[in-house]
ZAVEXVO-165192 format. One record per residue: residue in three letters; x, y, z of N, C-alpha, C in turn. Coordinates in steps of 0.001 Angstrom, whole numbers, plus 524288, in hexadecimal, padded with zeros to 5 digits. Layout:
<sites>
ALAXYZXYZXYZ;...
</sites>
This chain:
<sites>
UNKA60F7B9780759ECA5F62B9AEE75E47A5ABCB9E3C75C9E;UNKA56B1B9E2576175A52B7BA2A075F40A5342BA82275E9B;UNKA52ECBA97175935A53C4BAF5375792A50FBBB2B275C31;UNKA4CF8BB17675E6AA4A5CBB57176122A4B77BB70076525;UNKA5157BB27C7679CA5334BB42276C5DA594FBB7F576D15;UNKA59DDBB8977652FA5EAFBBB687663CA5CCEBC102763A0;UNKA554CBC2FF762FDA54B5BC689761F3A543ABCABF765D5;UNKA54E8BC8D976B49A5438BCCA976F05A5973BD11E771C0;UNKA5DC0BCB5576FA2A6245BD00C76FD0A63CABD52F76CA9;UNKA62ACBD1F9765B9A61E0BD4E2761F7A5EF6BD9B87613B;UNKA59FDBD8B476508A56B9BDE35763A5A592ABE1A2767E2;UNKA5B77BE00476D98A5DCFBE34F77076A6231BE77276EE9;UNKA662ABE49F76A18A675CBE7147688AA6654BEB9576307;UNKA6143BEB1576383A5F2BBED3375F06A5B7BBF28E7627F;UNKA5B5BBF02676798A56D3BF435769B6A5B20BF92576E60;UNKA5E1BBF54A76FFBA6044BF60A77547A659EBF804772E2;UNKA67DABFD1C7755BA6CA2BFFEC77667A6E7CC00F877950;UNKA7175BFF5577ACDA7603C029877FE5A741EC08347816D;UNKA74A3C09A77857BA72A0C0F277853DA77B9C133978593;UNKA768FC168278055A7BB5C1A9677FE7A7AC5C1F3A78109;UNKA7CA0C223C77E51A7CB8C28D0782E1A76F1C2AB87836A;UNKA7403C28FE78040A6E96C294F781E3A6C08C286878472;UNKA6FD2C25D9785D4A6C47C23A078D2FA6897C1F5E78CB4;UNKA6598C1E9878868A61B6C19E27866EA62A1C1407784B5;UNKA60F5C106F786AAA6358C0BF07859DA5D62C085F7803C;UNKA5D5CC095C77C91A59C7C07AE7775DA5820C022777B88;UNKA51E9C02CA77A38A4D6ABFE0D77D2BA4C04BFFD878199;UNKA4EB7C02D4783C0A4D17C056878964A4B44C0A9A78A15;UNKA45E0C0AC078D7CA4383C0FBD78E2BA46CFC12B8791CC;UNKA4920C172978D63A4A9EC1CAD7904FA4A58C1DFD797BE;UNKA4C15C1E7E79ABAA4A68C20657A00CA47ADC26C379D37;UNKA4261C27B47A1A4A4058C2C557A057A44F4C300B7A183;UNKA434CC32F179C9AA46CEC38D279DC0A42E6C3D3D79F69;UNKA46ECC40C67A2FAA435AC46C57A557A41E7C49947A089;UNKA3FC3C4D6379EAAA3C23C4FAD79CEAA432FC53997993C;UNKA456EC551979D71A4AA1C576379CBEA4BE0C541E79A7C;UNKA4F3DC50B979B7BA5217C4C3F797DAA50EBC4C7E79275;UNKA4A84C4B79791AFA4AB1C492E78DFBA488EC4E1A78A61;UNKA49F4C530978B0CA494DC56097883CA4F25C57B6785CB;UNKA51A4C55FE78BB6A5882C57FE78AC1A5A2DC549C7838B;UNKA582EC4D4A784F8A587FC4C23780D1A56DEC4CA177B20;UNKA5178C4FCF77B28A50FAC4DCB77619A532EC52487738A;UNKA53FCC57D777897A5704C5D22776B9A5C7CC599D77206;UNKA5FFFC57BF77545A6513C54B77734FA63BDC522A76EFA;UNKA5EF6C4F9C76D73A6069C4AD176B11A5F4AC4DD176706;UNKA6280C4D56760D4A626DC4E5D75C31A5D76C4C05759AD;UNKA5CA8C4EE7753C5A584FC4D3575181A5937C474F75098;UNKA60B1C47BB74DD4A6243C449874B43A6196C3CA17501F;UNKA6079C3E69754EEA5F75C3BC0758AEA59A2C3A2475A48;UNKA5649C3BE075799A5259C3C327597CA4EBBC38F1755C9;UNKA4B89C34637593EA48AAC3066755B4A4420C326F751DA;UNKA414CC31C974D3DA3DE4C3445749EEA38B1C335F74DB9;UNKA3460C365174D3FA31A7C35F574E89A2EC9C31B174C12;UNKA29F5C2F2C74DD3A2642C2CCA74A76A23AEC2EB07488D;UNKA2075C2E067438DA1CABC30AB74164A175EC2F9F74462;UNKA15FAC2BD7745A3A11ADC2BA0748CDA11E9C270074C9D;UNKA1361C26DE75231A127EC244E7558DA0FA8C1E6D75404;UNKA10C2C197B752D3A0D9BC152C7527CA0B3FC11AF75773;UNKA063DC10B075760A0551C0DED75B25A08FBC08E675C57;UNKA0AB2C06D276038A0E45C0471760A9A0CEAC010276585;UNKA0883C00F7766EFA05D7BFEB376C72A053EBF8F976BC7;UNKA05DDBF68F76541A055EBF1DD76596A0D4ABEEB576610;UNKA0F30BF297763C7A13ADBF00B7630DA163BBEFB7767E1;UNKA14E0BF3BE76AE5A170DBF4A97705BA14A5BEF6C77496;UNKA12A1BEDB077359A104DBE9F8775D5A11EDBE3DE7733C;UNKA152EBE4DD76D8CA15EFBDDEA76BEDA193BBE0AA765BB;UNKA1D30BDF8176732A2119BE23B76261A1F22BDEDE75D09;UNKA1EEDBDAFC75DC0A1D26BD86175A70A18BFBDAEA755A5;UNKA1564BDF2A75842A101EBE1D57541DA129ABE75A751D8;UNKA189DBE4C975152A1AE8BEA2074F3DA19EABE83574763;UNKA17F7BE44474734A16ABBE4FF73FA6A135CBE01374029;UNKA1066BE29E73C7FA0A52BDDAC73CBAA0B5DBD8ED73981;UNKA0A73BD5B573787A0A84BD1607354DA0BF7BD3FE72F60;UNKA09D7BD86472CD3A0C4DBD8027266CA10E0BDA1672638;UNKA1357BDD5172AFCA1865BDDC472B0FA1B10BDA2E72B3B;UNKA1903BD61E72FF7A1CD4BD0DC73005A1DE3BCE8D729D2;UNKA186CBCD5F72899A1937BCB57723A9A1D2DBCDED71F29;UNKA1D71BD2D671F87A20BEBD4FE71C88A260DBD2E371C76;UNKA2723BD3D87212BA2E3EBD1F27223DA2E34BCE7D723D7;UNKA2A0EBCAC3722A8A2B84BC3C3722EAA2922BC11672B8B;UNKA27BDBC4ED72B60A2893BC2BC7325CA24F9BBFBE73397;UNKA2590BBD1B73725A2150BB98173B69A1FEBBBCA07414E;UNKA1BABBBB917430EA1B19BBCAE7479AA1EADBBF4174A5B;UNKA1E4CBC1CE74DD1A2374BC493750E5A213EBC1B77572D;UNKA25CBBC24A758F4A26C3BBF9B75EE5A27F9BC34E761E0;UNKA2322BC465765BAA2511BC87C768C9A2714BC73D76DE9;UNKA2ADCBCBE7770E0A2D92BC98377683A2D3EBCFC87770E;UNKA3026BD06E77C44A2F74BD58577FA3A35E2BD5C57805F;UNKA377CBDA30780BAA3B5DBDBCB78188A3D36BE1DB78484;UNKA431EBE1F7786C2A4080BE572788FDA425CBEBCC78644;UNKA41B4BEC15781CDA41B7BF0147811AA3BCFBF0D577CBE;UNKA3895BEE9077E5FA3211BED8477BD6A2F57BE7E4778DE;UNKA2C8ABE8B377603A2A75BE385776E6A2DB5BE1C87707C;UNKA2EBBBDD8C76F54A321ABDD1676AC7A2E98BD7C076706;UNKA3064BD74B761CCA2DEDBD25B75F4AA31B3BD13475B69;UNKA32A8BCB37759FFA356BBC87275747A32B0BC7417533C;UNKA3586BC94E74E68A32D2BC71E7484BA35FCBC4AD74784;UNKA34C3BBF4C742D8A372FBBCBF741B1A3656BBBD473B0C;UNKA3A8DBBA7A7396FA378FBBAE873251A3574BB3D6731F6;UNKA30E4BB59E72FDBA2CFFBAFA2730AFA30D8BAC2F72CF4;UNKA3209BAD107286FA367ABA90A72543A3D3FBA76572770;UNKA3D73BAA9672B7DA444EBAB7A72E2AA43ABBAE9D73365;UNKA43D4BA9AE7373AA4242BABB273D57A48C0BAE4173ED6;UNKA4BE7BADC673C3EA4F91BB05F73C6BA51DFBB5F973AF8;UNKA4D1DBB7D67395EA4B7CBBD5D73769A4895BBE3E73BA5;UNKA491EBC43D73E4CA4666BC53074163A46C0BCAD77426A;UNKA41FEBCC50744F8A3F9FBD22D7465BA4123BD41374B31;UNKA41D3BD75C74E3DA41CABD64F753F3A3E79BDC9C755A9;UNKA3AFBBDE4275818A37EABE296756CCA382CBE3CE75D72;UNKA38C5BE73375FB4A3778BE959763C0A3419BEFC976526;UNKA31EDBEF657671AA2FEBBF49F768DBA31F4BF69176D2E;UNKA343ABFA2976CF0A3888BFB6E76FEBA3458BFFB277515;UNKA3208BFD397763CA2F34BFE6177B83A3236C01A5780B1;UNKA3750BFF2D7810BA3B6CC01D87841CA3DA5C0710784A1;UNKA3C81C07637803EA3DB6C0F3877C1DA3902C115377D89;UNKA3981C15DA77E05A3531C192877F5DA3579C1D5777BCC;UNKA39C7C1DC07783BA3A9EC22CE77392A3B7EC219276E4F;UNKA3805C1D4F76C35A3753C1B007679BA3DC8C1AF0766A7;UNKA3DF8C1BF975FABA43A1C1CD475E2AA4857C205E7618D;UNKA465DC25FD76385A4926C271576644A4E90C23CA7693F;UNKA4A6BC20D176C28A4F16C1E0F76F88A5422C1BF176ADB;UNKA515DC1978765CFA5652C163F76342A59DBC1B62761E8;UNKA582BC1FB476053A5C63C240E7601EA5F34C2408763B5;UNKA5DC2C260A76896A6078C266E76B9CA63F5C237D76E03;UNKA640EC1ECD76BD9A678CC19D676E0BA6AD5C177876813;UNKA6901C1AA876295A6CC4C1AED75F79A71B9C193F75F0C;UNKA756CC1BFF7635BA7C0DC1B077624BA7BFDC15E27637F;UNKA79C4C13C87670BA78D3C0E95767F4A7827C0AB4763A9;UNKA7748C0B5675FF0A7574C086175AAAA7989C07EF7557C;UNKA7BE2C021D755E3A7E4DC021175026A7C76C03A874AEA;UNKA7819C06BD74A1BA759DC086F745B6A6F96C0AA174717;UNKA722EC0FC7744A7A6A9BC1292744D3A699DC144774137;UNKA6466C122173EFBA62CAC16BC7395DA5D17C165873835;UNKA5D40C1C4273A69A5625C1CED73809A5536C1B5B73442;UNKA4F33C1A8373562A4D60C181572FF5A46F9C18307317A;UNKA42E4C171D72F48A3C7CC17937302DA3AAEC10EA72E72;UNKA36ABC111C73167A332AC0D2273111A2E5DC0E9B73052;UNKA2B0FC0E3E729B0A2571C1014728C9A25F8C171772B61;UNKA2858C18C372AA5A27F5C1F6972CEAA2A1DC1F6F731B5;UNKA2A0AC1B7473692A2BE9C1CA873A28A3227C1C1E73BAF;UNKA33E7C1FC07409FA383BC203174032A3B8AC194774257;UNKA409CC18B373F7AA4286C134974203A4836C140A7428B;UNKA4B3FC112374307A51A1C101074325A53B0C0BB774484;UNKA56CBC0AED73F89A599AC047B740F6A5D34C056174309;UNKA5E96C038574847A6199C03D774C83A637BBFD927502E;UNKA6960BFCB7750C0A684BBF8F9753F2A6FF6BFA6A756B5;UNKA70A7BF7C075A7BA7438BF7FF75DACA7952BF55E75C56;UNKA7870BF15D758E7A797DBED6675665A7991BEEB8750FB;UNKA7C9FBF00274C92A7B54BF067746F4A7A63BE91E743E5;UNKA77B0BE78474469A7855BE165741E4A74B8BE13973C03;UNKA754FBE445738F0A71E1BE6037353CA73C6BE0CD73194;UNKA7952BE17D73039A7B98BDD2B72D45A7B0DBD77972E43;UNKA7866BD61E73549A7632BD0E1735E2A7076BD1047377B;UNKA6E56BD4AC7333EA67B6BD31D7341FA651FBD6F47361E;UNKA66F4BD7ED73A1FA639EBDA8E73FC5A64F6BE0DE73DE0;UNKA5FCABE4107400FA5EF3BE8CF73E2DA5A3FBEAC2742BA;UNKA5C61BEE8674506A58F3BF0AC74AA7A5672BF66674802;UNKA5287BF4D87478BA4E14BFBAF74617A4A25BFD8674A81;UNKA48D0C035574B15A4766C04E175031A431FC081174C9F;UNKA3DB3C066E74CC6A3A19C094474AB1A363FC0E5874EBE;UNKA35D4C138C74ED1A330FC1601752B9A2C89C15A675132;UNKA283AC13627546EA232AC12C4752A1A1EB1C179F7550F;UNKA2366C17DE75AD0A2164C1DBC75D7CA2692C208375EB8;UNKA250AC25C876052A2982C29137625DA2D23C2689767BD;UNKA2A7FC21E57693FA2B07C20B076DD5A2C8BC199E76D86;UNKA2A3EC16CA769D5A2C34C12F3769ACA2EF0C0FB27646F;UNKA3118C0D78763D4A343AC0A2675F2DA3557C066A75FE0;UNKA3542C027375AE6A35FEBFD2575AEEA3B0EBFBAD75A37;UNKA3B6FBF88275A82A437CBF649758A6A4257BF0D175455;UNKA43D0BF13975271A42B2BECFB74D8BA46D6BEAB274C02;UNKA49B5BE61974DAAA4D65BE26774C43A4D49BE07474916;UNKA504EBDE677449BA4F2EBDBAD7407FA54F9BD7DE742B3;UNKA53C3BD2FE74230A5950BCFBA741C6A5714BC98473F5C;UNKA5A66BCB1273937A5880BC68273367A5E74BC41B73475;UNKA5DA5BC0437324AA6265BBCDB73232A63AFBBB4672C81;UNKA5DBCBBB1E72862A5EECBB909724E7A5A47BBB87720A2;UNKA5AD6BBC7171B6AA5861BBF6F7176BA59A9BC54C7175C;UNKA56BBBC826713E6A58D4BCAEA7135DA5820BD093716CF;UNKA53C5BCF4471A81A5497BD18172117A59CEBD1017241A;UNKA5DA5BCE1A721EFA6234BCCEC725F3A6521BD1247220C;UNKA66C5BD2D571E0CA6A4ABD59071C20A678DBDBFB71B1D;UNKA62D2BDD0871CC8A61E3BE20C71EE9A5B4FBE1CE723AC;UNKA5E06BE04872853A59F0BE2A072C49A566EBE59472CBC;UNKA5A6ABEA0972D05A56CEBEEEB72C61A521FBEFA972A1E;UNKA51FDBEE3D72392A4E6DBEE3A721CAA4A18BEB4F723BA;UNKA4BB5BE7A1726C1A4742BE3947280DA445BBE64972CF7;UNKA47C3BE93072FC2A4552BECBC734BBA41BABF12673192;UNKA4367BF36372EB3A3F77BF81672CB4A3A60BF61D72B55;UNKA3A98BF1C372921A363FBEE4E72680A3309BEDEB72A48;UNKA3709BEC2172ED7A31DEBEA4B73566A301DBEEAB735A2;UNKA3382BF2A473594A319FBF9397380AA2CF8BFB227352D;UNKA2D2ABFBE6730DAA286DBFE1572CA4A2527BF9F972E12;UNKA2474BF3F072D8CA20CEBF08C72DC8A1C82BF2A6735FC;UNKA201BBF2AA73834A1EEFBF4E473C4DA1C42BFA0573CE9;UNKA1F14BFFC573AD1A1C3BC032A73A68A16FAC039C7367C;UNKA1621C006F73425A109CBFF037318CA0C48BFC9973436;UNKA0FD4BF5C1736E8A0C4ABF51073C6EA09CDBF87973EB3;UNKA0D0BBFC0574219A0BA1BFF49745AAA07D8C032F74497;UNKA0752C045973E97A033EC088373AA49FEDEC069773A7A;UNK9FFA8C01B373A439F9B1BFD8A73A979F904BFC6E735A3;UNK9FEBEBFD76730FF9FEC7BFB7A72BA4A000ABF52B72B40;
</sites>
């Protein structure tokens, strides 16, 4: 069966949450709030709740347009990849890496276009998530987060912030080497390789 047709459920559950007392359902843009509202909230919301800022806003006008130009060719080369395959989805535009030696290794990258409050939103849809834990990519703020804990079969969901306003979701799901017995690491790798892209390193 083609891997690429069972990555779209996979990243749903990597992007997409039920919506809990927060009212927010993760991939989906917020309904506008009144001016009140959304002062009522951020009064409530704890520090300990509240996404890091970025250090400096990255241009992001190319990725937003083809997820795929989220790491240039010496990143690929780094972590083994081929070309990425891009498709549209609807929580932004998304791209499929594949490891050029094991098409059964794979990337799954979205720009979460749907969010309008970078990391924020993944806080706020938190309880929703079998596992959250900050962590940085190249200085910027990130968190491996997914709905699903499947760490022990490969797959590892990281949420990098590039602006105050938007973030990527970065899937990792290896089947085999030593990407399959820690993910994660293989997502941070995309993440830093990415926040360098985006530096124009």
């Amino acid at each position: 069966m083609n891997r690429r047709l069972l990555a779209v459920p996979a990243l749903v559950f990597a992007v997409l949450a039920v919506a809990g007392c927060s009212g927010k359902t993760r991939g989906t843009a917020n309904p506008a709030a009144t001016a009140e509202s959304s002062s009522s909230s951020e009064t409530s919301r704890s520090a300990a709740d509240s996404a890091p800022r970025v250090p400096e806003p990255l241009n992001t006008a190319n990725i937003t347009a083809d997820a795929c130009n989220t790491i240039n060719a010496a990143g690929r080369s780094t972590l083994s990849l081929g070309d990425g395959t891009p498709r549209s989805t609807g929580n932004g535009p998304s791209c499929t890496f594949q490891e050029a030696a094991d098409p059964g290794n794979q990337i799954d990258v979205t720009t979460v276009t749907a969010n309008k409050n970078g990391l924020q939103d993944v806080y706020d849809t938190k309880a929703n998530d079998a596992y959250f834990e900050e962590s940085q990519a190249y200085g910027y703020p990130a968190v491996y987060a997914a709905a699903l804990d499947d760490r022990k079969n490969g797959k590892c969901g990281l949420f990098v912030g590039v602006t105050n306003e938007l973030a990527v979701n970065i899937l990792v799901q290896y089947d085999h080497g030593a990407g399959a017995s820690d993910p994660c690491s293989v997502a941070g790798k995309f993440g830093e390789a990415m926040i360098q892209t985006l530096m124009g390193g």
